[in-house]
FIGU-341230 format. One record per residue (C-alpha): z, y, x; residue in one letter. Coordinates in steps of 0.05 Angstrom, whole numbers, plus 5000, padded with zeros to 4 digits. Layout:
% FIGU-341230
ZYXA/...
//
This chain:
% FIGU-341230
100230265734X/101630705798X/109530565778X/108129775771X/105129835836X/109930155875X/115629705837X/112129105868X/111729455934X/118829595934X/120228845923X/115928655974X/119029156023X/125728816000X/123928166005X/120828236084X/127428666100X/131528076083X/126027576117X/126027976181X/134928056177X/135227186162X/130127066228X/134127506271X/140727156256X/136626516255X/134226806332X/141026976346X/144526256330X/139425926370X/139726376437X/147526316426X/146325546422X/141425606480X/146225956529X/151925396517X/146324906529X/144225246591X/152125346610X/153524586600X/147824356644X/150224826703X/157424496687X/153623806696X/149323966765X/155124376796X/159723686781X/153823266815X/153423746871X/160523726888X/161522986890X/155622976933X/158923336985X/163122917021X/170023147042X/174123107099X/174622417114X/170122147064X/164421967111X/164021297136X/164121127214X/161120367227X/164919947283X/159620087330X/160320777326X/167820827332X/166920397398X/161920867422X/167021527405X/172421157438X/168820967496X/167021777501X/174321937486X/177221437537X/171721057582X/173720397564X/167219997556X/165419887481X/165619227454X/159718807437X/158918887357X/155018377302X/152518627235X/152118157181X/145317877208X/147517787272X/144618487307X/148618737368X/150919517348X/153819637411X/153019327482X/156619177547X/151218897581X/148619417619X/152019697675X/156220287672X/151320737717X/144920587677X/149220757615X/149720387545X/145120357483X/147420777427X/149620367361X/143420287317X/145920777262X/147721427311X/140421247336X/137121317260X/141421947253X/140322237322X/131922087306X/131822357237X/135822997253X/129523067306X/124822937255X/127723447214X/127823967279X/121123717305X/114824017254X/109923547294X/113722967280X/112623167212X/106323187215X/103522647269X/104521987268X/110121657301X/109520997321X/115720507355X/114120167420X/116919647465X/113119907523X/111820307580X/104620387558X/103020457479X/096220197474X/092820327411X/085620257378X/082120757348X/075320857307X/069721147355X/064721117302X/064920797233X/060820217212X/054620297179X/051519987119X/046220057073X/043019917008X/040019306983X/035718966922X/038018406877X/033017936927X/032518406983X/034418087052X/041918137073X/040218407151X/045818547194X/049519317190X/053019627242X/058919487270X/065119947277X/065520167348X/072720107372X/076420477428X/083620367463X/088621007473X/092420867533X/099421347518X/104721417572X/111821327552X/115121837584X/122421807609X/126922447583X/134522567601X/139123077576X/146523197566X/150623557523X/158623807530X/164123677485X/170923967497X/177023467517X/180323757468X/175723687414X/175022947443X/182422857431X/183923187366X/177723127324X/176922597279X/171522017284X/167222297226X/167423037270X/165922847342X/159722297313X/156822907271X/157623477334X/154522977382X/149322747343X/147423537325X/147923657396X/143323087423X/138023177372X/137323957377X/137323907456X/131723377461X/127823627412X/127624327445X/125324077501X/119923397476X/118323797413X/114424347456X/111623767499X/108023507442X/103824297430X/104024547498X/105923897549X/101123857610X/102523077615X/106323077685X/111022637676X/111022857593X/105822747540X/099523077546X/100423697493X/095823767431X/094624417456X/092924277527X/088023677517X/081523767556X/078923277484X/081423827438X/074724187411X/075124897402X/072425477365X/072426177389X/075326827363X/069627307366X/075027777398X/079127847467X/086228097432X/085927887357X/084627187316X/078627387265X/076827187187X/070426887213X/073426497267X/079126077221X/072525867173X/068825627229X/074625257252X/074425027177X/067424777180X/068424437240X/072323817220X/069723277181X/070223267104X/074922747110X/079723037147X/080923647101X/084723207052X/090223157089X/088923857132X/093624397160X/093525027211X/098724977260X/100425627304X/107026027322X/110526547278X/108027137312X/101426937309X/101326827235X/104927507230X/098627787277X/093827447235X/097427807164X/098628467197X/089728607203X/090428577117X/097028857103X/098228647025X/091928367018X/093227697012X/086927446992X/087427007057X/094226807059X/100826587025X/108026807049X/112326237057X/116426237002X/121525777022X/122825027033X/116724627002X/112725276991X/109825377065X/105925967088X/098225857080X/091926117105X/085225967059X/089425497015X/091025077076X/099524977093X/100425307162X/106224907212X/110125377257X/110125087325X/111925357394X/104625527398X/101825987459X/101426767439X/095327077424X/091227267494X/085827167531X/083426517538X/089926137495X/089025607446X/093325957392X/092925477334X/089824837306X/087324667245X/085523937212X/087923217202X/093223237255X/097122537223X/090122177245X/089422607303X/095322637340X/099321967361X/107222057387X/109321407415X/117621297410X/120920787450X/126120487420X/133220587441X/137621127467X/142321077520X/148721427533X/153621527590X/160021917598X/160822367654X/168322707662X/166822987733X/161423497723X/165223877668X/172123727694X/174524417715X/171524707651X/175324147610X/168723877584X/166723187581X/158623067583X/155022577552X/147822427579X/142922107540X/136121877561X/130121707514X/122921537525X/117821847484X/109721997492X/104522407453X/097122327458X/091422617421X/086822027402X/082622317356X/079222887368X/074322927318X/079223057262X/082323737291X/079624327325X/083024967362X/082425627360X/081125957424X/082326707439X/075327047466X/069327327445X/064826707464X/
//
């Protein structure tokens, strides 16, 4: 009996041996199988990645655009340009010293590479104007209705009460330096994508901060520094507090925390994650693009945001697409100046925009101001 027993074991041993050896080569074929999978979808994105960067030469340069290179290159006027529908791209009908508008698409590259610079563009509204003054409507208080029976009497509700934002548009100049020999020897696709970097970066640097910290002189009124801007306080004279970023929380509406966000600098972030060290029960790390750095759950924007001290707004928090309006007017001119730079062999080209910022709603955001009361 004990024999039979141990017989049957042994086959049993056998059998799972031979089980266990025919899964792992099984195993083995399929991660084999797996990696050439893996290898030949690489093969496939790395293909699609490199025809999607363009090489030299590949880009394509409209008419209006070469006009407005060569008119940097040379100073002979550019010629007047029609698409397809009949839109001018490029125009002679301004005088030389007030400068020329900039073909349509340098203008959509030139105000996208600034949207990608700018993180309250990203997150306000922008709206184009034809205007000096951008005058828009806005929701003081909601309407009001109410219940009623099957034969109850239809009485009248409450209107919405509506209110006008009167925004500036705000004149800004700038110009930026390209070498003559650059001018000369670069090819159209080069010179379009330097100038348009150049432009973009310098206005934003300068009209990005006006929208946080702008004091409205002659620039928009800054989110930051808008007497309307409701505010919250610390609890403390040197240091942003737990308790003060959830009654900032509970200060909005309910509405506006769908689409809510903190916005404060770098360093005060850094401040804020420095008081729990690797507790990050309060905050996320940015992570990279698409995975910003939150606080409570909420994305936190890095703007040019005051530091932390006495008496400074040093961040924001709330709906600020609904709250805060940036008015853009359209067009941007251009002029070529080869006098300033000549001695340095630079030729300068000075562009002029018109933008304004406003905070029109107030009741969807609040600050957070440094002090104990």
């Amino acid at each position: 009996m004990t024999t039979d027993i141990m017989e049957v074991a042994c086959g049993l041993r056998s059998d799972i041996t031979g089980l266990v050896t025919d899964f792992r080569k099984q195993k083995q074929a399929q991660d084999e199988q797996y990696e050439k999978l893996e290898k030949a979808i690489a093969d496939i994105q790395r293909g699609q990645q490199l025809q999607a960067v363009p090489g030299p030469g590949s880009m394509q340069v409209s008419e209006g655009s070469k006009a407005m290179i060569e008119y940097l290159r040379t100073g002979n006027a550019p010629t007047v340009q029609f698409d397809e529908t009949g839109k001018k791209s490029a125009t002679v009908n301004n005088p030389p010293n007030g400068g020329y508008f900039a073909v349509p698409d340098f203008q959509s590259r030139v105000i996208q590479k600034m949207y990608d610079l700018s993180p309250m563009r990203q997150i306000c509204e922008v709206i184009n104007v034809n205007g000096n003054i951008a005058v828009l409507p806005y929701e003081v208080s909601p309407p009001k209705g109410k219940w009623v029976g099957e034969t109850e009497k239809r009485d009248k509700v409450s209107d919405a009460k509506l209110g006008v934002a009167q925004i500036p548009v705000n004149e800004y100049i700038i110009k930026t330096g390209i070498s003559n020999t650059l001018l000369e020897d670069s090819n159209l696709v080069g010179i379009e994508e330097y100038i348009t970097n150049s432009a973009s970066q310098a206005i934003d640097r300068d009209v990005g901060d006006a929208f946080v910290t702008g004091d409205g002189d002659r620039k928009p009124m800054g989110l930051y520094k808008d007497k309307s801007l409701k505010t919250v306080p610390t609890g403390s004279a040197s240091a942003i507090t737990t308790d003060c970023l959830f009654d900032a929380m509970a200060a909005v509406p309910n509405d506006a925390l769908r689409n809510a966000r903190w916005t404060m600098s770098m360093a005060t972030f850094l401040a804020f994650v420095k008081q729990f060290g690797k507790d990050s029960t309060y905050y996320n790390m940015p992570l990279g693009e698409g995975f910003p750095a939150r606080i409570f759950g909420y994305p936190v924007t890095f703007v040019n945001a005051p530091k932390v001290a006495a008496g400074n707004i040093v961040a924001t928090f709330g709906d600020h697409f609904n709250a805060y309006k940036i008015v853009q007017r359209v067009g941007l001119q251009y002029q070529r100046d080869t006098l300033t730079g000549a001695d340095d062999n630079l030729t300068y080209t000075r562009f002029r925009t018109r933008v304004g910022g406003m905070l029109v709603m107030p009741q969807s955001v609040v600050g957070v101001k440094v002090g104990a009361s």
